[in-house]
N, C-alpha and C positions, 0 to 999 in steps of 0.2 A: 236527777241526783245532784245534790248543790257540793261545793268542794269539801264541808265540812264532813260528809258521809264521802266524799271520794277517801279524804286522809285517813279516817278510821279504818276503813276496807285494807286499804294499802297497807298501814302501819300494822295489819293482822298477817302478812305477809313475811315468811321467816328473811327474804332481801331488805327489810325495812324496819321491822320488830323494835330495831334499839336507837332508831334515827326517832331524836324529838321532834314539836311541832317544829320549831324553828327549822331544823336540816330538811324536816319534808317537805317542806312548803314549795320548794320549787320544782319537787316530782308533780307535789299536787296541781300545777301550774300547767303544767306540761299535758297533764291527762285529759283523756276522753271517756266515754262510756257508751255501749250501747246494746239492748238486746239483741238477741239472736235466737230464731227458730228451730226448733227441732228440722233437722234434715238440711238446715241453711252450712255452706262452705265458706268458712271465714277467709280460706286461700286453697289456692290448688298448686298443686306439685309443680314447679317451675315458675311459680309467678314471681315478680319482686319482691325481695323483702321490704316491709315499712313501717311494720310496728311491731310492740314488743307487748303481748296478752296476758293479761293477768284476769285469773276467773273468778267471778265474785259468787254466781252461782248457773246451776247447771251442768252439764259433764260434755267435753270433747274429745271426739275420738281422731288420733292422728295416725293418719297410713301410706302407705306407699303404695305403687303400682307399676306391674313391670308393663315390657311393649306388650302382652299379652294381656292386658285388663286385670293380673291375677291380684286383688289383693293383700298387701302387710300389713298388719296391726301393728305400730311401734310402742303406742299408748294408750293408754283410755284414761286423760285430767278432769280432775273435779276440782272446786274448791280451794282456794290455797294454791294451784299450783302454777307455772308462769311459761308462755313457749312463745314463739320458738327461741331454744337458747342457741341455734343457729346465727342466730342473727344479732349475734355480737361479734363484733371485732371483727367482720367478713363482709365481703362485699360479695354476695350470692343471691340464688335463687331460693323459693323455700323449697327443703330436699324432700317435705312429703305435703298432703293435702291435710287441712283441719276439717273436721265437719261435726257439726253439732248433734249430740246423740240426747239431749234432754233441753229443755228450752233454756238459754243461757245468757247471763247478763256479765259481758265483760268491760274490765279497762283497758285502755289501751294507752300506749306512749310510743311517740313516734322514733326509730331507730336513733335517728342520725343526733337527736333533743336528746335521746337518751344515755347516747357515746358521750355527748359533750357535755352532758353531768357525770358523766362515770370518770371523767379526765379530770376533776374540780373535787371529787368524794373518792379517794383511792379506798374508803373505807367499803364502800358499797363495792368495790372492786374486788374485792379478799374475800367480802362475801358472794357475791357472783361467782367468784374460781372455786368457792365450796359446794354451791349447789351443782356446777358444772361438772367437779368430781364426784359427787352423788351417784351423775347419770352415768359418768363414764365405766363406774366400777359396777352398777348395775348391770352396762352394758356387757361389759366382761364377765359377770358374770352368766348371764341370757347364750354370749360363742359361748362358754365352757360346756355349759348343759348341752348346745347342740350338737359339739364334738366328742362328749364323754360319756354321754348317758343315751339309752335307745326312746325309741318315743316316748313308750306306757312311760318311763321315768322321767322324758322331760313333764307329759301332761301331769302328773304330781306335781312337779316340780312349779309348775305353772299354775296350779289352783293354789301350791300354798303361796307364794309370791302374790296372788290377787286375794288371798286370804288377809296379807298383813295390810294389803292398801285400801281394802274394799269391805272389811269382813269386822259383826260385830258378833261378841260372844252370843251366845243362847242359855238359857237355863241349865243345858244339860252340859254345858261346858266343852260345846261344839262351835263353829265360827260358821256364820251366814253370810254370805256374799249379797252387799247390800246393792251391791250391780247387778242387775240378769244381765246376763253374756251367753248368744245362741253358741251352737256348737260349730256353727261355721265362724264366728268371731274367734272362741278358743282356739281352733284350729289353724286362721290364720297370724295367732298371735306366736305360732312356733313353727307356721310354713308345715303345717301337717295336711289333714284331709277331715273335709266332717266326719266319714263314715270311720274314721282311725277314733279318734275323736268321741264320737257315739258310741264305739265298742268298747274303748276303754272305762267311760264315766260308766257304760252298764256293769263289769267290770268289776267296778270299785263300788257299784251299788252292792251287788248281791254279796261281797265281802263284808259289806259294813261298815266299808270307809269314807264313803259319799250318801247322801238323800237331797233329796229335792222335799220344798213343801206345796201346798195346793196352789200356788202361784206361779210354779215353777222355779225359785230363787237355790241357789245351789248351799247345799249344808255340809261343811267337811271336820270330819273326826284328825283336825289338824295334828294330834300327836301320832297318832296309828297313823297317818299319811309320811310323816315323816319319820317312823322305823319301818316302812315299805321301803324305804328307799337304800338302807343298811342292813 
């Protein structure tokens, strides 16, 4: 990949979007590239932080683990999106494992290259603290669900959240989850259980608020899911 296709990539990136050739050039300078395989770990939970990922294409899944091996799903990134945002402004470990869940080609920029542009572009800094508030109010909202709502409403609650990031309309005016996510990825993306998990989607099958089609991709009657919830 020559830098003229790194700067494009980048500049499609909402940290970069309004930074001209001139101010990009010496992100462009900075960066790397490299594939990655299905089932490859781009870092594991503890390791040093070093670089700062941006996905060109592919999907990464980021998790945690407790001392019990149990799996968290924090994320599932595609395209567009940039991690760890940990590893800004922090001199840390990374606080979960990346690992590549579709074969992925990313860029990379090294931390420390990428602080000491961020000191030099306060502009790129205003926009980092906005993507940073994105996740944090995400976040908050992911505790609310788990402290106010019982499961069956958090898993609603969680297929429509993966509806708006993952999901394309259908003819009949229903939203396709363009990701398959087994029922043990859903379940630990809210610390449930598969068989919770599997009783609820059936559940919501025989109501006629969820379908699957012959490939298994999950289909949800996004309005009827959310007056389920009211």
């Amino acid at each position: 990949m020559n830098t003229s296709a790194i700067k494009n990539l980048l500049q499609n990136f909402p940290l970069f979007k309004d930074l001209n050739d001139y101010e990009i050039e010496p992100i462009v300078e900075l960066s790397k590239h490299r594939m990655y395989r299905h089932g490859t770990h781009i870092f594991m939970q503890g390791d040093p932080l070093t670089n700062v990922y941006f996905i060109h294409q592919g999907k990464v899944k980021i998790y945690k683990t407790d001392f019990h091996g149990k799996e968290q799903i924090v994320n599932v990134l595609q395209p567009g999106d940039m991690f760890p945002h940990q590893g800004f402004f922090r001199q840390d470990n990374c606080p979960a494992h990346a690992e590549v869940v579709e074969d992925a080609i990313l860029i990379y920029i090294p931390i420390t290259s990428f602080e000491n542009f961020l000191i030099t572009h306060p502009e790129i800094c205003i926009k980092l603290f906005r993507v940073l508030g994105d996740i944090i109010v995400d976040l908050q909202g992911r505790l609310e669900e788990k402290i106010l709502h019982n499961t069956y409403e958090q898993i609603i609650m969680l297929l429509l959240r993966l509806s708006k990031g993952y999901g394309k309309e259908t003819k009949e005016g229903w939203v396709k989850l363009t990701t398959q996510f087994t029922n043990r990825e859903l379940a630990n993306m809210i610390g449930s259980s598969r068989e919770t998990v599997s009783r609820t989607l059936t559940q919501l099958k025989k109501q006629e608020l969820v379908t699957t089609d012959k490939h298994g991709a999950i289909i949800l009657d996004t309005d009827a899911l959310e007056d389920e919830l009211f």
